[in-house]
N, CA, C and O atoms as a Tinker XYZ file with bonds, in Angstrom:
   256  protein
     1  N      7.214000    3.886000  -20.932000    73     2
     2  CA     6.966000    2.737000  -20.067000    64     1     3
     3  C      7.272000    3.116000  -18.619000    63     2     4     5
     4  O      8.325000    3.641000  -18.259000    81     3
     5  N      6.172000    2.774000  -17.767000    73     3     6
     6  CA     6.667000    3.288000  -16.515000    64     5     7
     7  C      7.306000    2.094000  -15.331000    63     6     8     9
     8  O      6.761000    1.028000  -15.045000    81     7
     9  N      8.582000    2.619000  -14.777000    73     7    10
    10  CA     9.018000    1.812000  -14.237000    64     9    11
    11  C      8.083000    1.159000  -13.141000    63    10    12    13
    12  O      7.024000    1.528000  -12.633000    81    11
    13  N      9.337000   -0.579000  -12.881000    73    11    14
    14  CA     8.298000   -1.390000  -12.177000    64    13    15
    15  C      8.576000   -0.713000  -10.426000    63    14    16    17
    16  O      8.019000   -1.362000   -9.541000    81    15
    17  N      9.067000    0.028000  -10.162000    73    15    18
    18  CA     9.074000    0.712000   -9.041000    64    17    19
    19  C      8.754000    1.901000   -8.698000    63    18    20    21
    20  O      9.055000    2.702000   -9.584000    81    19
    21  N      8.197000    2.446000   -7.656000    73    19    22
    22  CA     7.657000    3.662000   -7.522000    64    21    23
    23  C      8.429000    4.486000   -6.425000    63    22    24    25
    24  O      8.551000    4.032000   -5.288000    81    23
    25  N      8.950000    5.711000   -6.792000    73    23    26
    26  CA     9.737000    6.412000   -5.206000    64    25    27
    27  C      8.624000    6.948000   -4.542000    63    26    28    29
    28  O      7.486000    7.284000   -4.868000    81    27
    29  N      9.344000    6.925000   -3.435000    73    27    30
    30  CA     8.512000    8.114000   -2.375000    64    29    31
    31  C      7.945000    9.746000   -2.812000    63    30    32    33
    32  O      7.108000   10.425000   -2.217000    81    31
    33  N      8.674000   10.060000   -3.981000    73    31    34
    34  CA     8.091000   11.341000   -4.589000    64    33    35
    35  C      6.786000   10.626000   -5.230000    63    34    36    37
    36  O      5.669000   11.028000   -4.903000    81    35
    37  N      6.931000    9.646000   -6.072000    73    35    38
    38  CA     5.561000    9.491000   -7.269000    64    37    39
    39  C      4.360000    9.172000   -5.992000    63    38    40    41
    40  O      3.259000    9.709000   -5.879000    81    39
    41  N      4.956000    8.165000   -5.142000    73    39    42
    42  CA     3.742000    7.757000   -3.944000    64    41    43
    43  C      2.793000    8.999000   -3.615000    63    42    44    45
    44  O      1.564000    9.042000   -3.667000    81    43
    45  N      4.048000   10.377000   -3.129000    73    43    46
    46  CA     3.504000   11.212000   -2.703000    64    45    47
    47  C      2.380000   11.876000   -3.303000    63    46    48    49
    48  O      1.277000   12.130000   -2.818000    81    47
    49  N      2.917000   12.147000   -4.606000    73    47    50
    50  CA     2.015000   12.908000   -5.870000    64    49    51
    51  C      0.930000   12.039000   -6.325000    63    50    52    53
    52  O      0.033000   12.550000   -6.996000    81    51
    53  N      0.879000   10.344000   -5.948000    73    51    54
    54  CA    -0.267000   10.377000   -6.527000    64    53    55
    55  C     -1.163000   10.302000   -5.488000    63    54    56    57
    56  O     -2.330000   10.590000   -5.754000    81    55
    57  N     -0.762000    9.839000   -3.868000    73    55    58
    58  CA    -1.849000    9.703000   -2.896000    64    57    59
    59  C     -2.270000   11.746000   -2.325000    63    58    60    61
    60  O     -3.220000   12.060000   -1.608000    81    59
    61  N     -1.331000   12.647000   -2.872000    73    59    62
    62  CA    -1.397000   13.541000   -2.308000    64    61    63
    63  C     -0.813000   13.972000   -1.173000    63    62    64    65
    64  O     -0.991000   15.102000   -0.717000    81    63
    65  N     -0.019000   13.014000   -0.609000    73    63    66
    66  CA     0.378000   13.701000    0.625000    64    65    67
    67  C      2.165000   14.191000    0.659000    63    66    68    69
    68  O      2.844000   14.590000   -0.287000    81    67
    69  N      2.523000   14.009000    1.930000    73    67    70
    70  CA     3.482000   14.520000    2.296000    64    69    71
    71  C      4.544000   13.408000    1.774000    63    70    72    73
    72  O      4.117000   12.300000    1.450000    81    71
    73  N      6.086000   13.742000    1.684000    73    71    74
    74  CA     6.598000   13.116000    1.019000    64    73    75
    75  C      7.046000   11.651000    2.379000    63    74    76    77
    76  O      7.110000   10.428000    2.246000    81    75
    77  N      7.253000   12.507000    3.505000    73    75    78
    78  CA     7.541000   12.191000    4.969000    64    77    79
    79  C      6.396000   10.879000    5.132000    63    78    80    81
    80  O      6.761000    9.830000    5.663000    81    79
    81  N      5.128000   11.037000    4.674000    73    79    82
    82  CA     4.115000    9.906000    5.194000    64    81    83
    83  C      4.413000    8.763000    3.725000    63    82    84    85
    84  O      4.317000    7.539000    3.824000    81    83
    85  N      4.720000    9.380000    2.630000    73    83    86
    86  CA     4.891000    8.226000    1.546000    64    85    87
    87  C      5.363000    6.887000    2.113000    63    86    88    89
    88  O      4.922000    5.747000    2.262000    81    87
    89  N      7.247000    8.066000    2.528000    73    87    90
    90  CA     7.822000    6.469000    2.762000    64    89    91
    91  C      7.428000    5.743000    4.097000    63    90    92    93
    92  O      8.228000    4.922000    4.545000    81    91
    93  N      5.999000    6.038000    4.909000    73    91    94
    94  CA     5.690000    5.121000    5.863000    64    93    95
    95  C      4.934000    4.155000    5.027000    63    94    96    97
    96  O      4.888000    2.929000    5.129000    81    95
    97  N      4.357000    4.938000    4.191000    73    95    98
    98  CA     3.368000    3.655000    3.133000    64    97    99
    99  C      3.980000    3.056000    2.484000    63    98   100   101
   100  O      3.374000    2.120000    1.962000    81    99
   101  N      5.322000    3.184000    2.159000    73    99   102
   102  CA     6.029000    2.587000    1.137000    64   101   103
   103  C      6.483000    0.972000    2.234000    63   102   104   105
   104  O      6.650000   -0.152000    1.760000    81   103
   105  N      6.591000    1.353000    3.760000    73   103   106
   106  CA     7.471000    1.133000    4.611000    64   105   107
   107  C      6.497000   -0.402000    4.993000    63   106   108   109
   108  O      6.853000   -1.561000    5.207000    81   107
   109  N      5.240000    0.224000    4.951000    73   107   110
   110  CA     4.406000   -0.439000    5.406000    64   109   111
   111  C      3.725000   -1.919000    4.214000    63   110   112   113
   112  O      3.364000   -3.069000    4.462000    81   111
   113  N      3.789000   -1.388000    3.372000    73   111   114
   114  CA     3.465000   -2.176000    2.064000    64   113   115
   115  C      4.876000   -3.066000    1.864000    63   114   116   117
   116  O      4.832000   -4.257000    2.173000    81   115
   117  N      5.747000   -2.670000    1.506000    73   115   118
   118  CA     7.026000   -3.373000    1.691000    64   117   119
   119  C      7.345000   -4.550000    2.868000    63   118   120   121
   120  O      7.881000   -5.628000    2.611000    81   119
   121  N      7.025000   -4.235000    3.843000    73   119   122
   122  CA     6.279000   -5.572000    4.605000    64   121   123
   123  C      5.094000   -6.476000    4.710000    63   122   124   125
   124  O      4.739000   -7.320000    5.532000    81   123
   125  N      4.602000   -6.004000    3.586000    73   123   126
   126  CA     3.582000   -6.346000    3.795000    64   125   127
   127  C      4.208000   -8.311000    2.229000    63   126   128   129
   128  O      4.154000   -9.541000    2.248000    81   127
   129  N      4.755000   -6.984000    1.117000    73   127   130
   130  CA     5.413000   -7.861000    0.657000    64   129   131
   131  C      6.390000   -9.176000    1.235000    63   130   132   133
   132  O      6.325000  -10.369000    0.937000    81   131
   133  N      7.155000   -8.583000    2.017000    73   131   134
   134  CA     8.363000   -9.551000    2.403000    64   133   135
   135  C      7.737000  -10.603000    2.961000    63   134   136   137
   136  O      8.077000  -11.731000    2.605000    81   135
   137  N      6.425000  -10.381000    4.208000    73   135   138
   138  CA     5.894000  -11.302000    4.772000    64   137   139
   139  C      5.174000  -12.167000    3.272000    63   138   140   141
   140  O      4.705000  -13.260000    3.590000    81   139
   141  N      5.069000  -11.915000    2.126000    73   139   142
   142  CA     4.591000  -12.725000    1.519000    64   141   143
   143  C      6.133000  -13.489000    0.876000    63   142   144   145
   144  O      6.013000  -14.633000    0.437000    81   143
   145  N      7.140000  -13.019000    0.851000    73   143   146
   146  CA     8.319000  -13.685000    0.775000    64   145   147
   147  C      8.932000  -13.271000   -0.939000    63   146   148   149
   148  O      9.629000  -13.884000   -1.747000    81   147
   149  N      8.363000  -12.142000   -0.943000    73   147   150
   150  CA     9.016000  -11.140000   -2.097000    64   149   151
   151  C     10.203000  -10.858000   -1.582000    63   150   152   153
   152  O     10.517000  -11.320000   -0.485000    81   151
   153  N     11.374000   -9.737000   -2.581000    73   151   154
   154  CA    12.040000   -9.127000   -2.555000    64   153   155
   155  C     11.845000   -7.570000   -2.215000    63   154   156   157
   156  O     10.797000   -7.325000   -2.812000    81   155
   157  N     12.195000   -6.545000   -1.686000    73   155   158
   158  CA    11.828000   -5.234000   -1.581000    64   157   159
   159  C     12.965000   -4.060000   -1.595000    63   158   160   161
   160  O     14.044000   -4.341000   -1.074000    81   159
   161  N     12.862000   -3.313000   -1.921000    73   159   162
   162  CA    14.007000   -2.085000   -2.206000    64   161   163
   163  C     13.447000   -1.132000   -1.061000    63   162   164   165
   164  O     12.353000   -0.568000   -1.020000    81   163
   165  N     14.211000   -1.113000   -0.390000    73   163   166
   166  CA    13.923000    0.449000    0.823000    64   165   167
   167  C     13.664000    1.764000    0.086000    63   166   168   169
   168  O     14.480000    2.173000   -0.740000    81   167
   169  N     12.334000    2.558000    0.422000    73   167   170
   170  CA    12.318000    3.730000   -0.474000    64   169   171
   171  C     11.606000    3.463000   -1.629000    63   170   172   173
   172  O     11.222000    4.325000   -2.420000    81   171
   173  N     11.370000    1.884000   -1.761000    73   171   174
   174  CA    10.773000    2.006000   -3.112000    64   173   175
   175  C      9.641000    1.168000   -2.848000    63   174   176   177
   176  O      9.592000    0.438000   -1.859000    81   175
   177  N      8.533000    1.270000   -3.888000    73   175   178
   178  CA     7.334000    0.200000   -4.325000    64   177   179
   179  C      6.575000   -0.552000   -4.959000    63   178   180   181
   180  O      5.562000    0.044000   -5.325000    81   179
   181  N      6.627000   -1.912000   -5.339000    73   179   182
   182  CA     6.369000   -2.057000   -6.479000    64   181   183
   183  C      4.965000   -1.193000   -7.415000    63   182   184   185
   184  O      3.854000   -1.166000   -6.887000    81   183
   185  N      5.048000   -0.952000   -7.924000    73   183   186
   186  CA     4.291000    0.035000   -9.156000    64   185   187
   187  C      2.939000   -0.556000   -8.739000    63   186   188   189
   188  O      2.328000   -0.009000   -7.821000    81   187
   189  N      2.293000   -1.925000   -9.514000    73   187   190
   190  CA     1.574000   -2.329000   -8.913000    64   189   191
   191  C      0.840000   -3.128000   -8.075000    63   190   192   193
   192  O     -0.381000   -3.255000   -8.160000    81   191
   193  N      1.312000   -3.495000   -7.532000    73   191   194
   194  CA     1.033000   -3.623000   -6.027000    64   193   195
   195  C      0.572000   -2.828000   -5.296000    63   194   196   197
   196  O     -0.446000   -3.096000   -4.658000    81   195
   197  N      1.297000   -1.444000   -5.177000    73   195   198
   198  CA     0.596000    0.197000   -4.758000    64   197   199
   199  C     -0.692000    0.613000   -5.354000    63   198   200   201
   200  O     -1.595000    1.346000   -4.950000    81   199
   201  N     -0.489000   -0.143000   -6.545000    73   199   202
   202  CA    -2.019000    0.493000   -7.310000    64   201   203
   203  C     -3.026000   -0.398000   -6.699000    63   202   204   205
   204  O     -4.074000   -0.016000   -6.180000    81   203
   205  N     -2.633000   -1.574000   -6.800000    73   203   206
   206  CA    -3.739000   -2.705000   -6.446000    64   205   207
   207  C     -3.978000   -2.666000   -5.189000    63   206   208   209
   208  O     -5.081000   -3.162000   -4.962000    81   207
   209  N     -3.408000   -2.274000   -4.181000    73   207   210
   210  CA    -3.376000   -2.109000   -2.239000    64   209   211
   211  C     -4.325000   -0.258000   -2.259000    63   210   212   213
   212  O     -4.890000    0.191000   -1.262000    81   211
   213  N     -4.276000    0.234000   -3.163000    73   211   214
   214  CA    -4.889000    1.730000   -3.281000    64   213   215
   215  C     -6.048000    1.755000   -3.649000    63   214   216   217
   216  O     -6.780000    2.593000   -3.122000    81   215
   217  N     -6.549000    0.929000   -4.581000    73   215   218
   218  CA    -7.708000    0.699000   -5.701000    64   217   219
   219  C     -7.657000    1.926000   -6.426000    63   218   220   221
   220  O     -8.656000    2.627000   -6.586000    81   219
   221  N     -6.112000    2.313000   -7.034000    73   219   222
   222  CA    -6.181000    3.107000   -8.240000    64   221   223
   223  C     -6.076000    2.098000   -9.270000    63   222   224   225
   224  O     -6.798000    1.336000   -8.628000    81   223
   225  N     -5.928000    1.727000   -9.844000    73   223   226
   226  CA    -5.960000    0.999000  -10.208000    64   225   227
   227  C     -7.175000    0.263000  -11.250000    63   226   228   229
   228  O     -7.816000   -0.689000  -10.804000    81   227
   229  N     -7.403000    0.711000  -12.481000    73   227   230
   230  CA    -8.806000    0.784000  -13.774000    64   229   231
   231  C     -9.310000   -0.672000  -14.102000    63   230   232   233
   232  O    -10.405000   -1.024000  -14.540000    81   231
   233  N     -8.337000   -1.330000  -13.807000    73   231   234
   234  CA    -8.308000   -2.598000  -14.577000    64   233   235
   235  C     -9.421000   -3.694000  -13.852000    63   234   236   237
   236  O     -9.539000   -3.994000  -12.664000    81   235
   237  N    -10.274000   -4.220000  -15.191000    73   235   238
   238  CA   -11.249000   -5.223000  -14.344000    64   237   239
   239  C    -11.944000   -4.593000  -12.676000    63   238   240   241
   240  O    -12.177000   -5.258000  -11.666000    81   239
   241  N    -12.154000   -2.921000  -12.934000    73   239   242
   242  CA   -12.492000   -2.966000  -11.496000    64   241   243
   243  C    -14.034000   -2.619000  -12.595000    63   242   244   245
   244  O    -14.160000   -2.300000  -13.778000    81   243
   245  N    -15.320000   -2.971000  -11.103000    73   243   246
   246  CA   -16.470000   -2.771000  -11.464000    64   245   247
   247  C    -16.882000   -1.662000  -10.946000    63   246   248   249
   248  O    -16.309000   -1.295000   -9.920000    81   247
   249  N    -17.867000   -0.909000  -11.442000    73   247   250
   250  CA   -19.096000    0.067000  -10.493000    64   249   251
   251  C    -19.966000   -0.083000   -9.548000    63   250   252   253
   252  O    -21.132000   -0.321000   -9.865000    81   251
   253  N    -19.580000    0.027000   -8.137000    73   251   254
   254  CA   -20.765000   -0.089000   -7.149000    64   253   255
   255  C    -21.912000    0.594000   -7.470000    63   254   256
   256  O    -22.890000    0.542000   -6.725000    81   255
């Protein structure tokens, strides 16, 4: 079962990049939450939420 949070390493490995730009995305999404009046962990992301803000994410998506 994969946890409901994601670190700045998994961010990195799955967008590919640097570990340094993760936690700006992490940084950036995490506000993006709070302004919706969530809770947020510094360093961390919710699992999906990242997927769903990425469009990794399989579920109910269609084929252009």
């Amino acid at each position: 079962m994969d946890a409901i949070m994601m670190t700045a390493s998994e961010v990195a490995k799955t967008m590919g990049v640097s570990k340094a730009y993760a936690y700006k995305v992490i940084q950036k999404l995490n506000q993006e939450l709070q302004a919706k009046g969530y809770i947020t962990v510094a360093g961390k992301v919710n699992r999906k939420y990242f997927m769903r803000k990425l469009d990794y994410q399989d579920e109910g998506r269609k084929e252009e």
